[in-house]
C-alpha positions in Angstrom: 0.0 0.0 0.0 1.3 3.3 -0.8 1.4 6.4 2.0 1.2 10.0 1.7 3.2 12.0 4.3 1.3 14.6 6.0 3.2 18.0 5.7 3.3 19.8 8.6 4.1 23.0 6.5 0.2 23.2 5.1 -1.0 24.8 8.5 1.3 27.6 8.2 2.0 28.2 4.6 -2.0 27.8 4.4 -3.0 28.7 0.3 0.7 30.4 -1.1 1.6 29.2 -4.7 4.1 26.9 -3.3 1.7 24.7 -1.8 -0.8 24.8 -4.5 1.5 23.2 -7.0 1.2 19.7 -7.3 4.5 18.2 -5.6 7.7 16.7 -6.2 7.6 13.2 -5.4 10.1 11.2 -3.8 9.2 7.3 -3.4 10.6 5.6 0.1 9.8 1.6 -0.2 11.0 0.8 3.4 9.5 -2.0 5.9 6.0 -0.6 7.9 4.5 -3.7 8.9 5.6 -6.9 10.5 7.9 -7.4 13.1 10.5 -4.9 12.0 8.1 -2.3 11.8 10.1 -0.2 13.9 13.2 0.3 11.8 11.0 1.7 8.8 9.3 3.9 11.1 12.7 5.1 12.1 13.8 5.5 8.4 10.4 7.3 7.9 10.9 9.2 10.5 13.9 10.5 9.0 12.5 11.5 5.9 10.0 13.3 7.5 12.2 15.8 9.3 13.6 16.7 6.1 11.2 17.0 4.2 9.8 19.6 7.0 12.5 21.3 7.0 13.0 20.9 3.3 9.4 22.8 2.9 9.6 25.3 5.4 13.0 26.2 3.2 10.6 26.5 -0.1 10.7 22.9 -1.5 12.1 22.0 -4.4 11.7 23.9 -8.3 8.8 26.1 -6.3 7.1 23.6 -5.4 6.5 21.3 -1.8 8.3 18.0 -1.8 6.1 14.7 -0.9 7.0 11.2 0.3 5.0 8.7 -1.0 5.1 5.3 0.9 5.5 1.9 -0.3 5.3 -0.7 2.3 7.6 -3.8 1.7 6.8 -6.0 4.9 10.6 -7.3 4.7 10.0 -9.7 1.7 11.0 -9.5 -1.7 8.1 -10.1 -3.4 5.8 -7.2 -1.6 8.9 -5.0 -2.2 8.9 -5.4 -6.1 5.1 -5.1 -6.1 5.4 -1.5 -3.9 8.0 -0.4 -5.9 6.3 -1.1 -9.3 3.6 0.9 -7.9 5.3 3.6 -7.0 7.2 3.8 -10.0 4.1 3.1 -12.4 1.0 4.9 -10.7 2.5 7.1 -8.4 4.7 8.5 -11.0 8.4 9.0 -8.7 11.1 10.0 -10.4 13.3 8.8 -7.5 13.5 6.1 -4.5 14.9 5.1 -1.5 15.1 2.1 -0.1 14.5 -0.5 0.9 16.2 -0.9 3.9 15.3 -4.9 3.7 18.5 -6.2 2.3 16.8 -9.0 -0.1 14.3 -6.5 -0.8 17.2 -4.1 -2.4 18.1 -7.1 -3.9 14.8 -7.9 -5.8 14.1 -4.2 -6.5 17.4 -3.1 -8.7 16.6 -4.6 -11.5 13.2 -2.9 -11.4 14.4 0.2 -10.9 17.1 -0.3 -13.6 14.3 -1.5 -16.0 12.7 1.5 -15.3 15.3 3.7 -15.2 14.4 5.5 -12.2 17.5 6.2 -9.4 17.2 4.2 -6.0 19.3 5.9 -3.8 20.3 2.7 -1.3 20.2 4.7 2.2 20.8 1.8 5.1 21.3 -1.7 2.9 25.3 -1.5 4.1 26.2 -4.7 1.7 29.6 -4.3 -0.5 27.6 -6.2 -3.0 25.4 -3.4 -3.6 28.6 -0.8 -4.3 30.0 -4.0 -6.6 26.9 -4.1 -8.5 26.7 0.0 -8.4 27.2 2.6 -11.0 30.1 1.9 -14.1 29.7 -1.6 -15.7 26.6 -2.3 -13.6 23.5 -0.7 -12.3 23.6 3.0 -13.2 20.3 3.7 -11.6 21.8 2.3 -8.1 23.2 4.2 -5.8 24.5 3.5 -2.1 25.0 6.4 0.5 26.3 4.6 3.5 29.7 2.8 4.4 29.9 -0.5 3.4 30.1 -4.0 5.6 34.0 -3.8 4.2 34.4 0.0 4.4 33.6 -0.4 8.1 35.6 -3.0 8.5 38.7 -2.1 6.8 38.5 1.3 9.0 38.6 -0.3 11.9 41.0 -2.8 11.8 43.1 0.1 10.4 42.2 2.2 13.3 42.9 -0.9 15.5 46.5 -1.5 13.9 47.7 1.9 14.7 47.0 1.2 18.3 49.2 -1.4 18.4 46.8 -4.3 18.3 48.8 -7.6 16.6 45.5 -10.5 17.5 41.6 -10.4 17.4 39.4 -12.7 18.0 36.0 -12.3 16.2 32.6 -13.2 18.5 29.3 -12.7 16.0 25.4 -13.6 16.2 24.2 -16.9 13.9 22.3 -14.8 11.5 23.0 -13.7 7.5 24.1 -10.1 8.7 26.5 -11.3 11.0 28.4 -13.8 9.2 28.8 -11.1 6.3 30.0 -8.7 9.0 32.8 -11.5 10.8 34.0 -11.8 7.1 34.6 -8.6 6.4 36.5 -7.9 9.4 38.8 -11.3 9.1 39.5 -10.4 5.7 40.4 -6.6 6.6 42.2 -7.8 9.8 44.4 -10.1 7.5 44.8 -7.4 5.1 46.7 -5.5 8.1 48.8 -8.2 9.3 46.3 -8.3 12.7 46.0 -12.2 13.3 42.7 -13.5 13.7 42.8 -16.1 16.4 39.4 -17.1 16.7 36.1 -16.5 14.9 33.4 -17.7 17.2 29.7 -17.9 16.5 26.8 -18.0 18.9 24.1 -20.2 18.4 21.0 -18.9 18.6 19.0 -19.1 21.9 22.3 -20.1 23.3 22.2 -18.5 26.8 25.3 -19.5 28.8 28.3 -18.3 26.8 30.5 -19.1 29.9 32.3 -21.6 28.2 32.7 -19.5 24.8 34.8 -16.6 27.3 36.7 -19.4 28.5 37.8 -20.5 25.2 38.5 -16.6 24.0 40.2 -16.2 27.0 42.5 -19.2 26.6 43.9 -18.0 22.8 45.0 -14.4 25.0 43.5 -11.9 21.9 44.4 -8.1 21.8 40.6 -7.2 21.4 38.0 -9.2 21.2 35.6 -8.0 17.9 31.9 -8.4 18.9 28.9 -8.4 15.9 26.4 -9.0 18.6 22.3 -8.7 18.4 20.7 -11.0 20.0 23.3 -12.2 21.9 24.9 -8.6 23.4 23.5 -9.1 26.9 24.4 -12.4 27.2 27.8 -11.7 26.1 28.4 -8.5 28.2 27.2 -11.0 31.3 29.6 -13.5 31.1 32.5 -11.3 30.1 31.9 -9.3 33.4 31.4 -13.0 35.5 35.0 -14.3 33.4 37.3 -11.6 35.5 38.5 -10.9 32.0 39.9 -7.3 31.1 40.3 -7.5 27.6 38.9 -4.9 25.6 36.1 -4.7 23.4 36.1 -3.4 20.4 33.4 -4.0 16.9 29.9 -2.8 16.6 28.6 -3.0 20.4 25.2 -2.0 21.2 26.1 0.1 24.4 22.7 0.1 26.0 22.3 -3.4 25.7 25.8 -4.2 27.2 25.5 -1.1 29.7 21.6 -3.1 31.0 23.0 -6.1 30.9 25.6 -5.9 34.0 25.9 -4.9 37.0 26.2 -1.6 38.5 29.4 -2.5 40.6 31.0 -3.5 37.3 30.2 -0.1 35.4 31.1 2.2 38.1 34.4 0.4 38.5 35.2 1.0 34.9 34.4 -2.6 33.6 33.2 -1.1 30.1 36.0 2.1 30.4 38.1 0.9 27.4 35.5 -0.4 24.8 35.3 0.9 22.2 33.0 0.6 19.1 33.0 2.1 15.5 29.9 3.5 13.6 28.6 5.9 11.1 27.0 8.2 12.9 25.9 8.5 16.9 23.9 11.2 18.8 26.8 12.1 21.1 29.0 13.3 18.4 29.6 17.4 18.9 30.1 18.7 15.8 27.3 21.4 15.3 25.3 20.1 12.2 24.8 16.4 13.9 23.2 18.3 17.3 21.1 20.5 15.4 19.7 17.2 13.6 19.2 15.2 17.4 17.8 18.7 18.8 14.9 18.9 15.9 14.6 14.7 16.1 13.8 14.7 19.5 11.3 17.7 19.5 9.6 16.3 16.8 9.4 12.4 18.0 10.2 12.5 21.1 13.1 9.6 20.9 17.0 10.0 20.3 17.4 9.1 16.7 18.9 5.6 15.0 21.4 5.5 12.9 18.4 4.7 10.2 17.3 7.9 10.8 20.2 10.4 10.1 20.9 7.9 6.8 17.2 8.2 5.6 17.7 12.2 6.9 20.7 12.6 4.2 19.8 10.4 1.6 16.4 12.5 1.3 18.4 16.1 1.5 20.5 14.4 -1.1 17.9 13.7 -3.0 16.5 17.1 -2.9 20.0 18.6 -3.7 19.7 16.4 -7.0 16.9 17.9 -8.2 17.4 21.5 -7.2 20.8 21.3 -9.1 19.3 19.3 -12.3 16.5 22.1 -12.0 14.1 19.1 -12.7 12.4 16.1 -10.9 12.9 13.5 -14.2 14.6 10.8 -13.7 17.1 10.7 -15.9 17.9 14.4 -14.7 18.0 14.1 -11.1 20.2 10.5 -12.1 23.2 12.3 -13.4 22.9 15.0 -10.8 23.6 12.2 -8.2 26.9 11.1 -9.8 28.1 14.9 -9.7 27.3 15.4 -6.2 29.4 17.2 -4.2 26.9 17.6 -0.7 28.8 17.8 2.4 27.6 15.4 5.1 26.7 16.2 8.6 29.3 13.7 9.7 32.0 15.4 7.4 33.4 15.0 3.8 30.9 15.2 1.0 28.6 12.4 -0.7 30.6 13.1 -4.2 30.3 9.5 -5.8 33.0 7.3 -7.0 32.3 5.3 -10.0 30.4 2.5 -8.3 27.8 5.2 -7.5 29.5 4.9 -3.4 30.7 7.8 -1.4 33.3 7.7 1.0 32.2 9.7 4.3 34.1 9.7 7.2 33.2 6.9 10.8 33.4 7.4 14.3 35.3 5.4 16.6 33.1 5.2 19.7 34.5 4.6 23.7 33.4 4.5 26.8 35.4 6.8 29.1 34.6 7.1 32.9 31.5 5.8 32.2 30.5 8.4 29.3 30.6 7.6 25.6 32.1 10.0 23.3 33.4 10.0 20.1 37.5 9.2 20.3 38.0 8.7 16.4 37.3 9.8 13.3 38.0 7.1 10.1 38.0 6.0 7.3 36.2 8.3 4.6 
């Protein structure tokens, strides 16, 4: 089914010309039913606060700018459906999408078919910057770091601070695995030896034994690609006695809930560290302007989905006011000479697999605070 956004401009901009136009459309095919409602809502939610902010600016060629929603319920088949929807009776001249990794999957050739830009805002697989832009999928582009762009940035970050061994602890799930790979294969790449690459069954509660082992092979860092399994982890490392640090893609309010209050306050966490795209705490100026607005608005500290739908839709927009148009084939080659700067710093200018190269944050806990250590990659 396809939604409209409600824009929150109408009330005050009432009858002006701007409003009376018929809008530029953007198409978002994310996930807004089913158990993983919540991420598209997040993604949605994302859009929304710039397209308000987008419209309160004046829109786009004089005219409002208008999400229109195509649910995609996680699976493929609905995805391609909601896409060919919006695409054939709801007339977009651009998506994003789709969030759901196998829906990205089933929808480029349709978009490509079609030959109307998806702009890929959260799917973080290489294999969609492989497939991307020269010798592939023109219409395709991917606005986030990569699985191995993440990867290779922080085992480089890693090697500079003198770490020689890893061992690699991830979740049984499709995600996961492709995450572990990426960071053995970036960890070799550095001459960091891997000395173990553990995975957790699911349901397995009593990972005891599994510290035990990682303890035993003596690691550097352990590299945790936890879901699921975060508090269960974070449990038995603080019961183990060990002081290894943590490093990888750590859910910090997960691990944080998950021990005790003894252990935090004595600095059981102080040294973990984690590396991501983008995380409220950073300072710079443009990222707390974007929480500030996010949490008047919803209510809620934003996800990582959000700020990525956020910029992928100002992108967007960028495209069209530059290509002074909202056709497709207009607003496509104004996204491969894009040259808008990122909250996060750097710019989204694309290389020829459609993929910019923004900058990460490496993440740490530091008397019991988080803040931002790092900056890499980019």
């Amino acid at each position: 089914m396809a939604f409209r956004t409600v824009l929150l401009t109408g009330c005050l901009l009432g009858f002006s010309p701007v409003l009376a136009a018929e809008p530029v459309r953007i198409g978002v095919t994310t996930i807004l039913s089913g158990q993983y409602a919540d991420r598209g809502q997040s993604e949605q939610y994302g859009v929304e606060l710039a397209l308000q902010r987008i419209n309160e600016a004046g829109g786009a060629l004089g005219r409002p700018v208008e999400a229109f929603y195509g649910d995609n319920a996680a699976d493929p088949q609905i995805g391609i459906a909601a896409t060919k929807r919006l695409i054939e009776e709801q007339h977009v001249p651009v998506l994003l999408g789709a969030l759901a990794t196998p829906v990205t999957h089933a929808i480029m050739p349709i978009v490509a078919e079609a030959k109307v830009p998806l702009v890929i805002d959260i799917s973080a697989g290489q294999d969609f910057v492989d497939a991307s832009g020269v010798g592939g999928n023109d219409y395709a582009f991917k606005t986030i770091p990569s699985d191995r762009d993440i990867a290779i940035a922080l085992m480089g970050w890693l090697k500079a601070q003198g770490v020689h061994s890893v061992a690699i602890v991830s979740d049984d799930n499709p995600f996961n695995h492709v995450n572990a790979v990426s960071m053995e294969k970036a960890a070799s790449a550095d001459d960091i030896k891997v000395v173990g690459n553990e995975t957790i069954a699911k349901d397995t509660k009593d990972l005891a034994p599994l510290l035990a082992r990682l303890k035993a092979l003596a690691p550097d860092r352990v590299v945790t690609l936890l879901s699921t399994s975060t508090a269960s982890f974070f449990r038995a490392y603080e019961q183990s006695g060990w002081s290894v640090p943590i490093t990888g893609r750590i859910d910090y309010a997960a691990a944080a809930a998950a021990v005790s209050p003894q252990f935090l306050t004595s600095g059981g966490l102080d040294g973990a560290t984690s590396i991501t795209v983008f995380n409220p705490v950073m300072e710079n100026n443009g990222v707390q302007d974007f929480v500030q607005a996010y949490r008047a608005k919803y209510g809620v500290m934003p996800t990582q989905r959000s700020f990525f739908a956020y910029e992928a839709t100002n992108l967007v927009v960028d495209a069209i006011r530059r290509a002074n148009s909202d056709k497709p084939e207009d607003i496509e080659r104004a996204l491969k000479t894009t040259k808008m700067p990122s909250l996060l710093g750097g710019t989204y200018a694309m290389d020829d697999h459609n993929h910019p190269h923004t900058p990460m944050q490496i993440v740490g806990v530091r008397d019991g605070k988080m803040s931002v250590i790092a900056q890499v990659g980019g």
